[in-house]
C-alpha positions as CSV (number, residue, x, y, z in Angstrom):
1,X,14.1,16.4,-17.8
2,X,17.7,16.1,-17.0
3,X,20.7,19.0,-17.9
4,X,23.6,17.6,-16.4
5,X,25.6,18.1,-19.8
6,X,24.1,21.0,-21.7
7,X,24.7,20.3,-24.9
8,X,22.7,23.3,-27.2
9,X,25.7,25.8,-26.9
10,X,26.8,28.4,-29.0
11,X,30.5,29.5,-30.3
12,X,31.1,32.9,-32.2
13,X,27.4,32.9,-33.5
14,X,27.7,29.2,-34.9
15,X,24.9,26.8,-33.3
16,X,27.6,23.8,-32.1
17,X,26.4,20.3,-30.6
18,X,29.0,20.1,-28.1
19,X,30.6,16.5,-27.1
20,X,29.4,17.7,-24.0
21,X,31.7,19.7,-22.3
22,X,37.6,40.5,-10.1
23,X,40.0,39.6,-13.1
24,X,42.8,37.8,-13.3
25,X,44.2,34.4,-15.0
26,X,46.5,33.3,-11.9
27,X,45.6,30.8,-10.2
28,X,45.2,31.2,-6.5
29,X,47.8,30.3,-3.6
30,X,47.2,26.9,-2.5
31,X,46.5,28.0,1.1
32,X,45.0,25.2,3.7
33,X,43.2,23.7,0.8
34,X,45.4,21.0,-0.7
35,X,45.3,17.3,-2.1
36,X,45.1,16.1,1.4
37,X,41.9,17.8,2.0
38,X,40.2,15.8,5.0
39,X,38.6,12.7,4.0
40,X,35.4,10.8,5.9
41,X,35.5,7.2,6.5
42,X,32.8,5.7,4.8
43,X,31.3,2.5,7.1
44,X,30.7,-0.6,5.1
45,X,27.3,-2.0,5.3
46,X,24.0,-2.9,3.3
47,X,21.8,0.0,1.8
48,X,18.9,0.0,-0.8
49,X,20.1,1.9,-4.0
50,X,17.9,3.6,-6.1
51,X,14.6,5.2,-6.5
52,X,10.7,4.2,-7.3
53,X,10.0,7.5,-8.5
54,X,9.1,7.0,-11.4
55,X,10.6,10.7,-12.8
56,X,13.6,8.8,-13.0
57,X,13.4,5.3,-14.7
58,X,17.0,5.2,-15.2
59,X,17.5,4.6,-10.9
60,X,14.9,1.6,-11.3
61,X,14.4,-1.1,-9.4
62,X,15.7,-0.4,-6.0
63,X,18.0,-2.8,-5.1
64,X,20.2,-3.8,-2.1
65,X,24.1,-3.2,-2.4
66,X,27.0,-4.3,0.1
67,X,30.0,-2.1,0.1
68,X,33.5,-2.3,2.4
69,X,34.6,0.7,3.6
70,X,35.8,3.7,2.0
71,X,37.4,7.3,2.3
72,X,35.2,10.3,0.7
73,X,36.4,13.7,0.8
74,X,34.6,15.8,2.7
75,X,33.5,17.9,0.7
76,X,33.9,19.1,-3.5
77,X,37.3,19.4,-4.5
78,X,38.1,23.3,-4.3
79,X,39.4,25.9,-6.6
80,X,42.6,26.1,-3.8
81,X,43.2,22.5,-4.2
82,X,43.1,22.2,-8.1
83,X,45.3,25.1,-8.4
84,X,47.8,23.3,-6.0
85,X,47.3,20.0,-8.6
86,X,48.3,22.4,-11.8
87,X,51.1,24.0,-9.8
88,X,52.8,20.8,-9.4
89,X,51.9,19.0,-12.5
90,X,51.4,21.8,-15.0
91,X,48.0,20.3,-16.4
92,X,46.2,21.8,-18.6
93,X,41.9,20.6,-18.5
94,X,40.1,20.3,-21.3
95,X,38.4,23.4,-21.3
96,X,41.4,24.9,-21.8
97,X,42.8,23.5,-25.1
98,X,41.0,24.3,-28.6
99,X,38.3,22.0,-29.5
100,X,39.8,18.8,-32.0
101,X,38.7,20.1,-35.9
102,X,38.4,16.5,-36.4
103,X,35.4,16.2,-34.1
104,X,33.8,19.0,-35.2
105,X,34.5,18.8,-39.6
106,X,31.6,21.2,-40.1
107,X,32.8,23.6,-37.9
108,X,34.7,26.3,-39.3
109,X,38.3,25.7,-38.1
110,X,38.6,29.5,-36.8
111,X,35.9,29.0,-34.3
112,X,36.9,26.0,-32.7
113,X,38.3,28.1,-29.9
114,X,39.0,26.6,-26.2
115,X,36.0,27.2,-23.5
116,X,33.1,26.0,-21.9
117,X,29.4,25.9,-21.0
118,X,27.9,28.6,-18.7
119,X,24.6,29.2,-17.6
120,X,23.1,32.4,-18.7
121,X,19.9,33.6,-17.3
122,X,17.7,34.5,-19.7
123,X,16.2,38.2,-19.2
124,X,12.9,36.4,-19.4
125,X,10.4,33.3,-18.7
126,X,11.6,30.7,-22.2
127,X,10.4,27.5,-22.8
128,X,11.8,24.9,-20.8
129,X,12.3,22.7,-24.0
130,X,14.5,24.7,-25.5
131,X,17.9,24.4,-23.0
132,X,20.1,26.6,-25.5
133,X,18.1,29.3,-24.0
134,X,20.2,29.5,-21.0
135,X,23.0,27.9,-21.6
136,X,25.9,29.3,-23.7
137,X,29.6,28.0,-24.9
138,X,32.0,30.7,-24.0
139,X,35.1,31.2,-25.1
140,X,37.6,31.2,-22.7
141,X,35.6,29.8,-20.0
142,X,37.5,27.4,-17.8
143,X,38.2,26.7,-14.3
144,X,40.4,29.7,-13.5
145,X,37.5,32.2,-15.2
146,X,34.4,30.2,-14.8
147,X,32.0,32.7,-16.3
148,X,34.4,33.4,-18.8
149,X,36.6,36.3,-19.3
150,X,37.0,39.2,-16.9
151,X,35.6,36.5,-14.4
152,X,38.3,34.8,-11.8
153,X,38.7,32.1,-9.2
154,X,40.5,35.1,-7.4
155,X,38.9,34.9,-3.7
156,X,36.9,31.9,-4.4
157,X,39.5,29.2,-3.3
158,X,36.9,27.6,-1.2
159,X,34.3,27.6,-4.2
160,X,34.3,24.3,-6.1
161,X,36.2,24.3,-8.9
162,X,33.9,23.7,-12.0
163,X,34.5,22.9,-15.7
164,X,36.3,20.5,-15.2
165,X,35.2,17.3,-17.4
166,X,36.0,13.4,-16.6
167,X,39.2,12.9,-17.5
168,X,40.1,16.4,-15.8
169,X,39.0,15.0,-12.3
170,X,40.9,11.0,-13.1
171,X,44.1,13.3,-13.6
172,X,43.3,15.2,-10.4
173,X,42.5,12.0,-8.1
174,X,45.8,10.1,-9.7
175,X,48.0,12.9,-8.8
176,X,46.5,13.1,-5.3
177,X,46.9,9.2,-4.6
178,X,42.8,9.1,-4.8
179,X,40.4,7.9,-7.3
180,X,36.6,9.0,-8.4
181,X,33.7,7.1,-5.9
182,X,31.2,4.9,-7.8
183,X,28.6,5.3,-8.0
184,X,27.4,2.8,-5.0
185,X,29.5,4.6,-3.2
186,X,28.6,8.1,-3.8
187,X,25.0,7.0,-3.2
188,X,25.8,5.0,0.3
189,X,27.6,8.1,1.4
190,X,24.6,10.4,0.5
191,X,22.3,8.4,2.3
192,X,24.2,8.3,5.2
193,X,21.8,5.6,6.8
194,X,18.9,7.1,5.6
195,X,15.7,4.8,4.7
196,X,15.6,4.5,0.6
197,X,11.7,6.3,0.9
198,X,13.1,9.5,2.1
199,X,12.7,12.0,-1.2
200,X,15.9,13.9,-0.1
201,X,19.2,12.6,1.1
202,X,18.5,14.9,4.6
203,X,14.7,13.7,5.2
204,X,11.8,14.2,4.4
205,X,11.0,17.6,4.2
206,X,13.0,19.9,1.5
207,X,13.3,22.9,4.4
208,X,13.2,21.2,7.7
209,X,12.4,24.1,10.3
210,X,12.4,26.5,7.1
211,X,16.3,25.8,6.6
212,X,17.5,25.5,3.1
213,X,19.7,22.2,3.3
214,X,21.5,22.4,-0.1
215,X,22.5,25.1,-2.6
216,X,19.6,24.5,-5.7
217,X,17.5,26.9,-7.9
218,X,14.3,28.4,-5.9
219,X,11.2,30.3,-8.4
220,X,10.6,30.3,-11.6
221,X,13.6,28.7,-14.2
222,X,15.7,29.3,-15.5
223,X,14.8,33.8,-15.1
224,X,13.6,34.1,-12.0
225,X,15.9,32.6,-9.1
226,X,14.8,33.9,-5.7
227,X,18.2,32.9,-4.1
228,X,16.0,31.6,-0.8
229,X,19.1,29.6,0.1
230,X,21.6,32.6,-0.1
231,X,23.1,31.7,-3.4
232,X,22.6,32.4,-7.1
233,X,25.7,30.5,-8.8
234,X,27.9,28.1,-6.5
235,X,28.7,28.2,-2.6
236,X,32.0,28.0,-1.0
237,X,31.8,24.4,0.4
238,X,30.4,23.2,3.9
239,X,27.9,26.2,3.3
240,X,25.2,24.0,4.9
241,X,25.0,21.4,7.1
242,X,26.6,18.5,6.9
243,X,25.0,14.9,6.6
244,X,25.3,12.2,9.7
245,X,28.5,11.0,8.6
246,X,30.3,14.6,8.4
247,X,30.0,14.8,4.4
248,X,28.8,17.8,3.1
249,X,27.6,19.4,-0.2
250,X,26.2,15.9,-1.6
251,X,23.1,17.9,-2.8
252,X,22.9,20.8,-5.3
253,X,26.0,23.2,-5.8
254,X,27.4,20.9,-8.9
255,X,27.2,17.8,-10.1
256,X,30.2,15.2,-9.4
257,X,31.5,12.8,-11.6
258,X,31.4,9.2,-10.7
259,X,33.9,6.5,-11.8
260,X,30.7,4.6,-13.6
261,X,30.2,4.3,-17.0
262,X,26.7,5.6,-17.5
263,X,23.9,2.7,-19.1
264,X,20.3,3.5,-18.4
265,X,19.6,-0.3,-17.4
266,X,22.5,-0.6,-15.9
267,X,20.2,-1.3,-12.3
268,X,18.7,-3.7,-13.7
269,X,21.8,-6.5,-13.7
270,X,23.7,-4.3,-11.5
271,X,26.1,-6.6,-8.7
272,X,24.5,-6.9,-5.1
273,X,28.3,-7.0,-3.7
274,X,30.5,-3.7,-4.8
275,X,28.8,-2.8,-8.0
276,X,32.2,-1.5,-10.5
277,X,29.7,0.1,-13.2
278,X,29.1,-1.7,-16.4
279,X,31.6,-2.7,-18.8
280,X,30.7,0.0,-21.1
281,X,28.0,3.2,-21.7
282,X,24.7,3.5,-23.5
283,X,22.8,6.3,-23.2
284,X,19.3,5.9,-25.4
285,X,18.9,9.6,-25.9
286,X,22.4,9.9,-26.8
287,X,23.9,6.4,-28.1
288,X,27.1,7.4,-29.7
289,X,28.1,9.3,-26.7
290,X,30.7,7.8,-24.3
291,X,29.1,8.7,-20.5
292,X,30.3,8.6,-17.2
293,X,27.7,8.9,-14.0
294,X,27.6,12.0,-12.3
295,X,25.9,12.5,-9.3
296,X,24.0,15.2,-6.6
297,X,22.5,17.9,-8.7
298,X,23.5,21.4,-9.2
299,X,22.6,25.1,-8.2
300,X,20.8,24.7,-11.2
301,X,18.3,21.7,-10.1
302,X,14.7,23.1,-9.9
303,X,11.6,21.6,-8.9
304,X,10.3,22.9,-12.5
305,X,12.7,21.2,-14.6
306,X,15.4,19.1,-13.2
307,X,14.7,17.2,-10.0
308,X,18.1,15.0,-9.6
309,X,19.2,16.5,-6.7
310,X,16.8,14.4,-5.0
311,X,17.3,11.0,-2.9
312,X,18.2,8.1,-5.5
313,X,18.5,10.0,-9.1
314,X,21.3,10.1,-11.4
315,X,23.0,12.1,-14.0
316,X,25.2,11.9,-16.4
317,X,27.8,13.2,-19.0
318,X,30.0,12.9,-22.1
319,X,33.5,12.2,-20.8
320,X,35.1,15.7,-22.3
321,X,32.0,17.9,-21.0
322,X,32.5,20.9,-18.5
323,X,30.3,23.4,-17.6
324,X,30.1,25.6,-14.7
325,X,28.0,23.6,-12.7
326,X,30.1,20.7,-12.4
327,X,32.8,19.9,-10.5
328,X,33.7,16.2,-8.3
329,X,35.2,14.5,-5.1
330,X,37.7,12.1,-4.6
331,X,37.9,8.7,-2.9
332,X,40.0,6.0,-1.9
333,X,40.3,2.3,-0.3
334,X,40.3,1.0,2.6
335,X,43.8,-0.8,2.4
């Protein structure tokens, strides 16, 4: 079952469907971290996109995809490097501005207050059907405060930022001379030469030498993390090894956005040479919802309920969704 947009949140007691989305409200000095964050060069070539597994019939058939080259930061973009991007350009993300009343006409006009989705570990084992069980909307929850108030970024610049929806990371990459990956190219980058069969995008094993290689959810979901890898929520970035191409954190930690509008049969007619992303979105659970791709997983992907940080899966998420388990990268041409 896939959560990469929670969607079953709660504002001010009022159950919402959301067009899914240490104290201190400063942002933090820029530092090191900036829009010209190092970036990898991506080789062109000829991979096998996809998976077989059949958990996830929305990455069917496997197919073979030729890409040029390509730049793809090295890692997430980071709290010091978004706060750089709202310094300069005084932007203000989605999360941050009160929710449209004309989106939401059966929602009492005095709770449509600006925030976001957090996870909220529930004090004990809940049905895994049931996803409002641990997830919450919370007021005032944005990329400066991502557990809400009394939370901060303070001392985390080199944690992704999260909650920040599509059209949050588009402003982001335009202001840094970037652009979001595709999804083609997120995947090649992932696989990083890898054979297609390999369940993760590190191997085969999911702890080779019993070393955690990404940040995801270890025991019993959503109560009963174990924190085997060393982390409960996110991890500063380049907290574990890097892939063969120097790219790291393409696994777990949060989900990226991709440039691709999301359509469940999109592989099915997708282009052998550069695939763009269809013309438009479609989501069968969801059809009125406008998606975009996102890619890699969370700390929130478990074994027992949501696999897609593994080799070949996809996610994906209404265009003004946040939540603090998602955050992106940037790319850019080869000119």
């Amino acid at each position: 079952m896939l959560i990469a947009s929670p969607k079953w949140l709660f504002m001010a007691g009022f159950s919402l469907l959301l067009l899914s989305s240490r104290c201190t409200s400063e942002p933090p000095a820029a530092g090191k971290a900036s829009a010209k964050a190092k970036m990898v060069l991506v080789p062109g070539g000829t991979f096998v996109m996809g998976s077989a597994d059949p958990r996830f019939p929305d990455a069917a058939p496997r197919h073979t995809v030729t890409l040029p080259a390509f730049y793809l930061d090295e890692h997430e973009v980071t709290n010091a490097a978004f706060a750089a991007f709202v310094e300069a350009t005084q932007y203000v993300t989605v999360a941050e501005r009160a929710p449209d009343p004309r989106e939401f006409p059966d929602v009492p006009a005095g709770q449509l207050v600006a925030g976001s989705a957090v996870f909220a570990k529930p004090g004990n084992q809940v049905s895994l059907a049931e996803p409002g069980q641990w997830w919450r909307y919370v007021a005032g929850a944005d990329w400066r405060h991502p557990l809400g108030p009394g939370s901060s970024v303070a001392g985390h610049d080199n944690d992704p930022v999260v909650h920040v929806c599509y059209d949050d990371a588009q402003a982001y990459a335009r202001w840094a001379g970037k652009r979001l990956p595709t999804e083609a190219e997120w995947e090649c980058a992932a696989r990083a030469g890898q054979s297609a069969a390999t369940p993760y995008y590190w191997g085969k094993e999911l702890t080779p030498n019993g070393k955690w290689m990404a940040n995801i959810f270890e025991g019993d979901f959503p109560a009963g993390n174990t924190r085997a890898d060393g982390f409960a929520g996110v991890a500063p970035v380049k907290s574990f090894p890097p892939n063969a191409w120097g790219l790291y954190d393409l696994e777990g930690n949060v989900w990226e956005w991709c440039s691709d509008y999301f359509r469940a049969d999109y592989y099915r007619a997708s282009p052998a040479a550069n695939p763009p992303g269809p013309a438009d979105s479609y989501d069968p659970d969801e059809p009125g919802l406008v998606k975009r791709v996102q890619r890699g997983g969370s700390f929130l992907c478990s074994d027992q309920y949501c696999v897609r940080y593994q080799a070949g899966s996809r996610g994906k998420g209404e265009v003004k969704s946040a939540a603090n388990n998602l955050g992106f990268r940037c790319a850019k041409s080869v000119r």
